[in-house]
Biopython code that builds the backbone (N, CA, C, O; Angstrom):
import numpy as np
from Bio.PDB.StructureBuilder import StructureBuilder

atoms = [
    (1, "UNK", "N", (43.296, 31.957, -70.915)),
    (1, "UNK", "CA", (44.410, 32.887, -70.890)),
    (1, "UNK", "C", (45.691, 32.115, -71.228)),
    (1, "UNK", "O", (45.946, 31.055, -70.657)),
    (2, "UNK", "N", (46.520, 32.662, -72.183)),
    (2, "UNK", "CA", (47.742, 31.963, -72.878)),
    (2, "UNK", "C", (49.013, 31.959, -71.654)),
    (2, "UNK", "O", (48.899, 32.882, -70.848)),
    (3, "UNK", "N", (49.882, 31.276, -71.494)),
    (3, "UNK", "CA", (50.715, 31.469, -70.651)),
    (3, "UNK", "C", (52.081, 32.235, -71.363)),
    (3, "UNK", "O", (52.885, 31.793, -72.183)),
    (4, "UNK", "N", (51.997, 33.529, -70.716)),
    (4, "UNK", "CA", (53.713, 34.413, -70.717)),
    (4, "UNK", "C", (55.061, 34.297, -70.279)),
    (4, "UNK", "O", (55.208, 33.880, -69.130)),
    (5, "UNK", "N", (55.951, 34.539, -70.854)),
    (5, "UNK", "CA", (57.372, 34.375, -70.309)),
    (5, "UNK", "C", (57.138, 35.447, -68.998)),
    (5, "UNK", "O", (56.375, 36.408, -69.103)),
    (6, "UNK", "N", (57.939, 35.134, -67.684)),
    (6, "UNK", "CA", (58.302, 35.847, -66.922)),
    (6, "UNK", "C", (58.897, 37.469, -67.913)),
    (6, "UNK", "O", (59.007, 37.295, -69.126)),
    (7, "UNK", "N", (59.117, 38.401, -67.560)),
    (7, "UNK", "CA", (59.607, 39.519, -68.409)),
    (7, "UNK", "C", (60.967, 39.955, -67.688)),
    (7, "UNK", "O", (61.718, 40.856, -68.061)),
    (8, "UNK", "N", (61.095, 39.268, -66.771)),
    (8, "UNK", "CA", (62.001, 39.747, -65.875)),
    (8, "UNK", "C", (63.294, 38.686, -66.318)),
    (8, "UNK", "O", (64.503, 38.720, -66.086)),
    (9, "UNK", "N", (62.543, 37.875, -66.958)),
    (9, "UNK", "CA", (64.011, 37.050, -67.039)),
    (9, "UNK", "C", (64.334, 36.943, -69.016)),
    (9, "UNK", "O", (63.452, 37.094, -69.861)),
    (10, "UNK", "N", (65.355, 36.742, -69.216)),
    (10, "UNK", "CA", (65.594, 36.656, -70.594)),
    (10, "UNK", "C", (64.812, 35.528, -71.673)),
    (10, "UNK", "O", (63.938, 34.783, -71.229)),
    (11, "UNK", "N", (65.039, 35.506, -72.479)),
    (11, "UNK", "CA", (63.715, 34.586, -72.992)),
    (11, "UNK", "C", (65.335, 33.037, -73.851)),
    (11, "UNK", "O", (65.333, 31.857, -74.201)),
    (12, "UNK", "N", (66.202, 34.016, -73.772)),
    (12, "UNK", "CA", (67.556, 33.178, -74.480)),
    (12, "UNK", "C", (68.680, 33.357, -73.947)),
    (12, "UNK", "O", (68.718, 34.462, -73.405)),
    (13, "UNK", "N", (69.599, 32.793, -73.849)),
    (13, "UNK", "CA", (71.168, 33.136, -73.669)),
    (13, "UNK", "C", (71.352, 34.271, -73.912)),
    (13, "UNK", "O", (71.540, 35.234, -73.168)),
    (14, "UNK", "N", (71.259, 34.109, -75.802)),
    (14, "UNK", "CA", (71.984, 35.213, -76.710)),
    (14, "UNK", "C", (71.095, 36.319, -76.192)),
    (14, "UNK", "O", (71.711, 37.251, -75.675)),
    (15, "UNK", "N", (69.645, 36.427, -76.224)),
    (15, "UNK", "CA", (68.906, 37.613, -75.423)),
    (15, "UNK", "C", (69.784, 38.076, -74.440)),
    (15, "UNK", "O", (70.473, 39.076, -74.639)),
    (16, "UNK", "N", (69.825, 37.412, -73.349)),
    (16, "UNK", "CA", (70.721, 37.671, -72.180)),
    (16, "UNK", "C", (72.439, 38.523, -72.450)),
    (16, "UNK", "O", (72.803, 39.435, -71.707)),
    (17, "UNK", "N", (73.157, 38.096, -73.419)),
    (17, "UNK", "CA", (74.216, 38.833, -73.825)),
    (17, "UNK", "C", (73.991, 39.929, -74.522)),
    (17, "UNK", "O", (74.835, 40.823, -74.569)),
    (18, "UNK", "N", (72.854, 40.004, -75.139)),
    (18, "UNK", "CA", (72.970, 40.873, -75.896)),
    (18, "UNK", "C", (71.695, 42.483, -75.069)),
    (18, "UNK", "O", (71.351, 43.593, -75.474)),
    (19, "UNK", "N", (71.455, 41.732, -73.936)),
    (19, "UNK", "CA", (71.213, 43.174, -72.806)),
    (19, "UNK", "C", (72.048, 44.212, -72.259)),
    (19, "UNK", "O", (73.267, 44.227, -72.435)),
    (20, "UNK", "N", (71.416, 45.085, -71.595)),
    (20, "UNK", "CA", (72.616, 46.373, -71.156)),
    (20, "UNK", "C", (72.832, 45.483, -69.983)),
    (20, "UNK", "O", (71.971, 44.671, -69.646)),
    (21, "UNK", "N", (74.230, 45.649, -69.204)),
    (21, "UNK", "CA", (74.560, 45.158, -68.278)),
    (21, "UNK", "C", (74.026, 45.598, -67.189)),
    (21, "UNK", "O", (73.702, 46.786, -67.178)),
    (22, "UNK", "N", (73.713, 44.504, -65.593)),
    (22, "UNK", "CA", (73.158, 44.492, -64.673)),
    (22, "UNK", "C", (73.682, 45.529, -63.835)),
    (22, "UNK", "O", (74.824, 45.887, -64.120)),
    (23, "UNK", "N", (73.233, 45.985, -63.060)),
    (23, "UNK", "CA", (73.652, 47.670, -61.843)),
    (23, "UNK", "C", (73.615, 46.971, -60.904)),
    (23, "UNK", "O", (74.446, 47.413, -60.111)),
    (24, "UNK", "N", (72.943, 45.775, -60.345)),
    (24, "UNK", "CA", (73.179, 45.155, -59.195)),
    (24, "UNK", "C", (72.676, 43.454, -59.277)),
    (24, "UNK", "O", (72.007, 42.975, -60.193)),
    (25, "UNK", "N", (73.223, 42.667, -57.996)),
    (25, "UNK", "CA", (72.957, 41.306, -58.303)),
    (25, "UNK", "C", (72.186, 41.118, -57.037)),
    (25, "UNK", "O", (72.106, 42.017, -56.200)),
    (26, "UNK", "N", (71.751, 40.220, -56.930)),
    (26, "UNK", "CA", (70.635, 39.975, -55.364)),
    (26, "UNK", "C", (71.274, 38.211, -55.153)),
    (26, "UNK", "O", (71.461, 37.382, -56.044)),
    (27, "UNK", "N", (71.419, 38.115, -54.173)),
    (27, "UNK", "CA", (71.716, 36.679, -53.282)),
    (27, "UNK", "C", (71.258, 36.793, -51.882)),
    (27, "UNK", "O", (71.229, 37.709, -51.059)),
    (28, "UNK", "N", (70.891, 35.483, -51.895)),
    (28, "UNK", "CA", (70.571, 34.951, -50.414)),
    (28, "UNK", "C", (71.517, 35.037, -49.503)),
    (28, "UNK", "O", (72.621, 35.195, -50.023)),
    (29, "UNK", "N", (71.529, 35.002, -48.460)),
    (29, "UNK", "CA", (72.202, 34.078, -47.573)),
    (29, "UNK", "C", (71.618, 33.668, -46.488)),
    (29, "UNK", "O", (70.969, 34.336, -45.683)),
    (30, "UNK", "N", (71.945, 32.160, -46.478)),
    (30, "UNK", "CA", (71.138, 31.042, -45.295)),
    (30, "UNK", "C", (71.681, 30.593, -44.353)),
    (30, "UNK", "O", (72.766, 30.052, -44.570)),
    (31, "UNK", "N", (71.212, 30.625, -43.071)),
    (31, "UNK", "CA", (72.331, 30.400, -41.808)),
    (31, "UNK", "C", (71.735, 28.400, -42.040)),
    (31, "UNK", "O", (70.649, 27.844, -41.876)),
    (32, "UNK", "N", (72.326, 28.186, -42.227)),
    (32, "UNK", "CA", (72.462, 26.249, -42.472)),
    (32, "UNK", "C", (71.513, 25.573, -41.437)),
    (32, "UNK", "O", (70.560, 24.799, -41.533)),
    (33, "UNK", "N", (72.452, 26.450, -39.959)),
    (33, "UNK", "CA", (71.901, 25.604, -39.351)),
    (33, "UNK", "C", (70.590, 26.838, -38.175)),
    (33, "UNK", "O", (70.314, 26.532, -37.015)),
    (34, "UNK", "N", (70.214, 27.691, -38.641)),
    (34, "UNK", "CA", (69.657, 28.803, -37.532)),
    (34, "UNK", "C", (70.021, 29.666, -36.895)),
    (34, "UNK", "O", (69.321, 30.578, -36.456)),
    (35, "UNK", "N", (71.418, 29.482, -36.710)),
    (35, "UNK", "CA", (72.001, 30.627, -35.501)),
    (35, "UNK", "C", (71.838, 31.606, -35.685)),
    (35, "UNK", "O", (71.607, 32.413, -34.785)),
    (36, "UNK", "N", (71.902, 31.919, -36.981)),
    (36, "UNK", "CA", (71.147, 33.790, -37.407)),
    (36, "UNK", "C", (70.415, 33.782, -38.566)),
    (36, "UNK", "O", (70.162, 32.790, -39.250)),
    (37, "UNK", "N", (70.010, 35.157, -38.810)),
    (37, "UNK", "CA", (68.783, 34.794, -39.007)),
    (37, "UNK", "C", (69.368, 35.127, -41.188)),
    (37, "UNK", "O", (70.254, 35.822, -41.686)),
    (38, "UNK", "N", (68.329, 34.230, -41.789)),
    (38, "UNK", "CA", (68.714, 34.866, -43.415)),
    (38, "UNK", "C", (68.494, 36.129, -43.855)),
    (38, "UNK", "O", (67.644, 36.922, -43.451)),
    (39, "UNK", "N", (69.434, 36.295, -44.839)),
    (39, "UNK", "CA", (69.444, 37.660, -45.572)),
    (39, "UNK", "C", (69.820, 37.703, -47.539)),
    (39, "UNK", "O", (70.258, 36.921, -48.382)),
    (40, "UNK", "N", (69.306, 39.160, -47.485)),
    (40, "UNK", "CA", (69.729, 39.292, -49.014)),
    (40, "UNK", "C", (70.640, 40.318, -48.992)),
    (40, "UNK", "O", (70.763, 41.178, -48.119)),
    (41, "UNK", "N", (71.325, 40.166, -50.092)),
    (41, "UNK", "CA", (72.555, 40.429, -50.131)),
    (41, "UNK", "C", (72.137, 41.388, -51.710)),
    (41, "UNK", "O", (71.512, 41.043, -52.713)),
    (42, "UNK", "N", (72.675, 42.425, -51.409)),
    (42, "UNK", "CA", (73.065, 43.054, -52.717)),
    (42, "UNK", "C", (73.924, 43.912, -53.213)),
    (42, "UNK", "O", (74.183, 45.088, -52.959)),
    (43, "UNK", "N", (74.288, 43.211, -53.889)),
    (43, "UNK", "CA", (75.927, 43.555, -54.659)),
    (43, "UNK", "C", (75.847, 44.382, -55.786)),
    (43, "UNK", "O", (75.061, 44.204, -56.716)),
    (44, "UNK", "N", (76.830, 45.468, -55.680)),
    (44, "UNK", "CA", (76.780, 46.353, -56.879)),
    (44, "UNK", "C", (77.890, 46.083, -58.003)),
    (44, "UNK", "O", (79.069, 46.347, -57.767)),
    (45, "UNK", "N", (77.673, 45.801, -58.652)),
    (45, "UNK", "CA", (78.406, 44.995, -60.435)),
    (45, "UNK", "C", (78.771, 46.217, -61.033)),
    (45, "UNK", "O", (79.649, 46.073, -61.883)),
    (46, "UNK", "N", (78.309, 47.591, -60.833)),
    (46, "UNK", "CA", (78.345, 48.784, -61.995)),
    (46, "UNK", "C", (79.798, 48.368, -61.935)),
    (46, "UNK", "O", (80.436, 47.964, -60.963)),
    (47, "UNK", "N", (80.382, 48.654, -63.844)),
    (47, "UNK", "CA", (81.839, 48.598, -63.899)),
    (47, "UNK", "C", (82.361, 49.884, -63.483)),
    (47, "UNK", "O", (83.585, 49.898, -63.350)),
    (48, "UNK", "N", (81.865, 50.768, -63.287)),
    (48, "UNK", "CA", (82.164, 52.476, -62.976)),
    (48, "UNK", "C", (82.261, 52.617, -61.600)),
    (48, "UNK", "O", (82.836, 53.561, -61.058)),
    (49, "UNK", "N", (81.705, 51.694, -61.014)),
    (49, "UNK", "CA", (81.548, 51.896, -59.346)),
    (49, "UNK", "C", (82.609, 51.962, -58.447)),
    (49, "UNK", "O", (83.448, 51.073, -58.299)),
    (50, "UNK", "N", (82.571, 52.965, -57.880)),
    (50, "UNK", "CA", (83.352, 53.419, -56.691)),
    (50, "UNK", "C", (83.692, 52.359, -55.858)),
    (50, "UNK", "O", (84.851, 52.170, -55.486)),
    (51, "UNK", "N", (82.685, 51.604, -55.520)),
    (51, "UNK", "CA", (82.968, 50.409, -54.743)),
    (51, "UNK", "C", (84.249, 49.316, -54.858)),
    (51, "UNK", "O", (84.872, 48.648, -54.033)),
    (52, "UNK", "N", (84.314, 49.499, -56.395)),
    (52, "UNK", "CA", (84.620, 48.046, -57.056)),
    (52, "UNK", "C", (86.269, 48.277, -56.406)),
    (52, "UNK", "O", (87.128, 47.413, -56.582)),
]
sb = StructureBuilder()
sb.init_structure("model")
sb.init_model(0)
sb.init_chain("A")
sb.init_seg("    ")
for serial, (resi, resn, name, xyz) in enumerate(atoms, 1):
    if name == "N":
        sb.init_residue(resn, " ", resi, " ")
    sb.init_atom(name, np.array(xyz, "f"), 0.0, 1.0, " ", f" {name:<3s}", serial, name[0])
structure = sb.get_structure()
Protein backbone atom coordinates (compact mmCIF):
# COMPACT_ATOMS: atom_id res chain seq x y z
CA UNK A 1 0.00 0.00 0.00
CA UNK A 2 1.50 3.46 -1.29
CA UNK A 3 1.70 6.08 1.39
CA UNK A 4 -0.99 9.30 1.17
CA UNK A 5 -0.82 12.87 2.09
CA UNK A 6 -2.89 13.49 5.22
CA UNK A 7 -6.10 15.27 3.25
CA UNK A 8 -6.70 17.34 6.00
CA UNK A 9 -3.71 19.25 5.67
CA UNK A 10 -2.51 21.22 2.52
CA UNK A 11 -0.11 19.49 0.32
CA UNK A 12 1.79 23.35 -0.31
CA UNK A 13 1.88 26.82 0.99
CA UNK A 14 0.51 28.18 -2.25
CA UNK A 15 -2.27 25.18 -1.90
CA UNK A 16 -2.88 26.58 1.49
CA UNK A 17 -3.48 30.33 0.16
CA UNK A 18 -5.13 29.54 -2.42
CA UNK A 19 -8.11 27.61 -0.11
CA UNK A 20 -11.49 29.06 1.07
CA UNK A 21 -10.77 30.52 4.37
CA UNK A 22 -10.93 28.62 7.81
CA UNK A 23 -14.58 29.03 10.01
CA UNK A 24 -12.69 28.01 13.00
CA UNK A 25 -9.12 27.36 14.58
CA UNK A 26 -8.55 24.58 17.37
CA UNK A 27 -5.69 25.11 20.18
CA UNK A 28 -4.65 23.47 23.14
CA UNK A 29 -4.28 24.65 26.29
CA UNK A 30 -1.84 23.06 28.94
CA UNK A 31 -1.85 23.75 32.62
CA UNK A 32 2.35 23.61 32.80
CA UNK A 33 2.32 22.61 35.87
CA UNK A 34 -1.31 20.43 36.71
CA UNK A 35 -3.37 22.65 38.66
CA UNK A 36 -6.12 22.31 36.07
CA UNK A 37 -6.92 20.26 34.00
CA UNK A 38 -6.10 20.75 29.69
CA UNK A 39 -8.35 21.98 27.16
CA UNK A 40 -9.23 22.83 23.54
CA UNK A 41 -9.95 25.86 22.63
CA UNK A 42 -11.96 26.91 19.68
CA UNK A 43 -11.89 30.03 18.10
CA UNK A 44 -14.12 31.39 15.52
CA UNK A 45 -11.98 33.32 12.56
CA UNK A 46 -15.37 33.78 10.30
CA UNK A 47 -14.60 37.46 8.98
CA UNK A 48 -18.56 37.99 9.17
CA UNK A 49 -18.76 36.88 12.72
CA UNK A 50 -20.69 38.46 15.25
CA UNK A 51 -18.16 37.58 17.67
CA UNK A 52 -15.29 39.30 16.12
Amino acid sequence: MGMRPDPTFHASPQLAMNAPAEDFAYTVLFSPDASRPDALAVIDVRQDSPTI
